[in-house]
N, C-alpha and C positions, 0 to 999 in steps of 0.2 A: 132724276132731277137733282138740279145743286143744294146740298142744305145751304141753307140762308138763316138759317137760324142764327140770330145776333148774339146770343148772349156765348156762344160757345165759337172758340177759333183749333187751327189744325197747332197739334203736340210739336211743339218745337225745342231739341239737345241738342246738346255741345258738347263739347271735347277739347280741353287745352291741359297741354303738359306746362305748371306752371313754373316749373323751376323754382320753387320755395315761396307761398303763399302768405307769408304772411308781412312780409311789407308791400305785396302787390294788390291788396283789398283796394282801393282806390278803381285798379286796371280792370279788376273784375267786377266791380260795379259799374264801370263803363261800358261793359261788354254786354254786361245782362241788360241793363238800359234800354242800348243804340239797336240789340238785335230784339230787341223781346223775347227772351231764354226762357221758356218754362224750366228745364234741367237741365242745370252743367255741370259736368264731370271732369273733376280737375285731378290731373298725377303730377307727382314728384310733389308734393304740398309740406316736404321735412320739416313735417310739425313731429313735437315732441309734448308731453304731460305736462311741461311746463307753459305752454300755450295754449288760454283759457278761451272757449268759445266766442266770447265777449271780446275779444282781440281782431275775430273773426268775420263779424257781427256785418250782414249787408240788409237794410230796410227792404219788406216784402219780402223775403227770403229767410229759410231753415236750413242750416247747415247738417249732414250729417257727414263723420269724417271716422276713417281707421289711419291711425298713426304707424311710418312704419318703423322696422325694426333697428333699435340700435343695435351695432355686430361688434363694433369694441367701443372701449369705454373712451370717455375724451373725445371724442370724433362725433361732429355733429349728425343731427337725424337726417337718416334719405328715406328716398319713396315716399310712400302714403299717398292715401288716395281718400276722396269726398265728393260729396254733391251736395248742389244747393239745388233746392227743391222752393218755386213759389210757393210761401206764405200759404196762398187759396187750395193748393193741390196738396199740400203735404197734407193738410189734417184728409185724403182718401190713404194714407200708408199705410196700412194695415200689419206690414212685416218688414223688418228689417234684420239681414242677414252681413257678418261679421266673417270672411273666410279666416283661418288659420292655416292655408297652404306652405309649405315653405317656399319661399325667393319669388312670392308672388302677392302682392298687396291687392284685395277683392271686398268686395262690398256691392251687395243688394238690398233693392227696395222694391217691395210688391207697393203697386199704385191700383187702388180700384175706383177705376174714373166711370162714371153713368155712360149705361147706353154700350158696353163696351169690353171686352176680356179685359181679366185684369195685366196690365201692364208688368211688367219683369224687367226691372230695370239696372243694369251694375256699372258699377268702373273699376278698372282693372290698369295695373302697372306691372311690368312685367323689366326686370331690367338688361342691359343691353347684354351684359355677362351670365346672364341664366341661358337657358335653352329649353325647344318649344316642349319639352318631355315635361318639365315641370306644368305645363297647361293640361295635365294628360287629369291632374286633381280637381278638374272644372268636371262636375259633371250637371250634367241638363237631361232629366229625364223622359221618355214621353209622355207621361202624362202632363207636364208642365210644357211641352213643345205644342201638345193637342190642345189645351185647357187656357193657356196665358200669350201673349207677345212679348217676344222676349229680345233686348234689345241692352247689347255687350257691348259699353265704349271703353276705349283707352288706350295705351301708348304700351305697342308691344313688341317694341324697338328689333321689329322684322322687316326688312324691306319690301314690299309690294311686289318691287319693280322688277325683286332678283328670284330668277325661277326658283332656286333651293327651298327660299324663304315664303314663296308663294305656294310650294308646293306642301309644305310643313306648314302655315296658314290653313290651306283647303283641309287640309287632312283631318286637323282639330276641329275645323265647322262643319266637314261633313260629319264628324265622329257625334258633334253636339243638334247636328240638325238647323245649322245654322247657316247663314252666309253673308262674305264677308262686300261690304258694297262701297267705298271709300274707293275711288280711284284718282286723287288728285295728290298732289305733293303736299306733304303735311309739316316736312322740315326740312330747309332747302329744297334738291328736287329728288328727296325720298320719302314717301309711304311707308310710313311706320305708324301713323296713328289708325285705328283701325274703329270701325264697326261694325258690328255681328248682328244679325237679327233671322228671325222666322218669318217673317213678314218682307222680304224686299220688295214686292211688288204695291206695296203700300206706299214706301218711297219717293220722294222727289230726291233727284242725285245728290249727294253731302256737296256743299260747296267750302273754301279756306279760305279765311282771311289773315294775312301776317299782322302780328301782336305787334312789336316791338317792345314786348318786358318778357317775350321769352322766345329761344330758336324755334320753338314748334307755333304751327298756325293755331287761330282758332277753328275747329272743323264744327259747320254747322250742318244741319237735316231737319225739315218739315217732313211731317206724318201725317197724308193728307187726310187719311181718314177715321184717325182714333183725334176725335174733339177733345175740348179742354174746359170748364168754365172759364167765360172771360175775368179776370179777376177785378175787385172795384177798386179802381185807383183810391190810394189814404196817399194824399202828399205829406212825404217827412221834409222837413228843413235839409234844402243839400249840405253837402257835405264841403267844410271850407275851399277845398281843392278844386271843388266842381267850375269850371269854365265854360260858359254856353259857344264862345268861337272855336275852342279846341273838341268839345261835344260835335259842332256843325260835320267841322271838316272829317271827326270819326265816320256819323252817323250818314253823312252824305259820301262816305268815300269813293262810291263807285260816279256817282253823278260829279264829283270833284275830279276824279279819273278822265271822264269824259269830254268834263269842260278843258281840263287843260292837254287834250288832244285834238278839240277844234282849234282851241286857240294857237298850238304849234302849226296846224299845217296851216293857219290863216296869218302866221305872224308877217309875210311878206305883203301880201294885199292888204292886211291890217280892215279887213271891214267892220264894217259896225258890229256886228254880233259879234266878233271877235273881241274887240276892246270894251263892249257889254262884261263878256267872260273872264275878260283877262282884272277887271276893276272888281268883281264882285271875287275874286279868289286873293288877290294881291289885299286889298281890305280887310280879310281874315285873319292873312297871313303879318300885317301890319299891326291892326289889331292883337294878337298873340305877341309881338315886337313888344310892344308899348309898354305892355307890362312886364313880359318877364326876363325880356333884354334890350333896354330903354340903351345903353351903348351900343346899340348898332343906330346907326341913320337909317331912316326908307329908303333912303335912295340906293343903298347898301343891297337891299333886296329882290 
């Protein structure tokens, strides 16, 4: 029988390589919003000591972040890796684990949610100049394979696509008792952002959506069957930047997708549901005009 039980919905991660976090909090709050993100798992985050949580700071959301390493002096920070973890879930963390591997930025979070093994959850950045030997220092034992679900995101700048990389892939998740389930292009048309779990048959497929604040997609995944408490909305005051017509066309993207593929193959016949479609997307898009580039005419559009 389906649970129905209202108060709890299916574990939903992400995965985005964000190319330097911290003028992008704005993007990643739109993200966690429009998809409803329990945990995201963000690499390349070139935060440094001097960059105070508080800088970082998303309403309903706990950050936890490993900064990565500087290698010479002068030369700004790369890598690093974090998660923001809902507000409601984070107080089940029970552990939080800090790797020191070398040339591989790591970070775990045991999650123990009701009803449920406990959760093993990491992110990981691996960069495009290391090689898969350095992952050989991941180790996942079985008692923790038998005991938890365990569930490895991050950008392991491997290609999916290319047998070598694929094959050096399987080798590490067989080695950890894992596998890897991501098969769609994560930056341009290569797989390189990756996720590992004990659990695939739990799974509904990762699906991508492109960012535009950074070359890698967002990679999402529902966990149909490890629940979550629903959390209780506190509305904070949005954030000045926030625009409900630039939220639409986000949070509606695939339905905005759709509409304006009826509307091309109908633009010759031009029928009514067509020019329905074509007024309610041009309207948004006009709207967004208005304000933030008032020198263009409509008609321009």
């Amino acid at each position: 029988m389906a649970d129905l039980d209202p108060t709890t919905e299916n574990l939903r991660m992400a995965h985005l390589n964000i190319c330097s976090l911290r003028h992008k909090i704005p993007d990643i709050h739109i993200f966690l919003e429009c998809y409803k993100i329990h945990v995201l798992a963000v690499t390349e985050t070139h935060l440094g000591i001097t960059v105070r949580n508080s800088e970082l700071k998303i309403d309903n959301y706990k950050l936890y972040r490993k900064d990565g390493k500087k290698k010479n002096k002068g030369k700004r920070d790369r890598g690093g890796v974090a998660l923001y973890v809902q507000d409601h879930i984070s107080k089940h963390i029970k552990k939080l684990f800090v790797s020191n591997l070398p040339n591989i930025d790591l970070i775990w979070a045991v999650i123990n949610l009701p009803h449920t093994k406990p959760v093993f959850i990491g992110c990981c950045y691996i960069s495009e100049k290391s090689d898969y030997k350095y992952l050989e220092g991941i180790k996942i034992s079985e008692k923790d394979r038998t005991e938890r679900h365990i569930f490895l995101l991050g950008d392991f700048n491997k290609n999916w696509y290319l047998e070598k990389d694929r094959n050096n892939a399987e080798s590490f998740s067989k080695r950890c008792g894992l596998k890897q389930v991501v098969n769609c292009p994560t930056r341009l048309e290569n797989c390189i952002d990756h996720i590992y779990t004990n659990i695939p048959e739990l799974y509904d497929s990762p699906w991508s959506v492109v960012t535009g604040c950074s070359d890698h997609n967002l990679v999402i995944v529902d966990v149909e069957k490890i629940k979550v408490p629903q959390r209780i909305s506190i509305r904070y005051p949005k954030p000045w930047w926030w625009d409900e017509d630039l939220i639409y066309l986000i949070k509606e993207r695939d339905d905005v997708k759709r509409d304006l593929t009826i509307v091309k193959e109908n633009k010759e016949s031009d029928t009514k549901k067509a020019k329905s479609l074509r007024k309610k997307i041009l309207d948004k898009f006009k709207n967004i005009n208005k304000k933030y580039f008032p020198q263009i005419q409509p008609e321009d559009i």
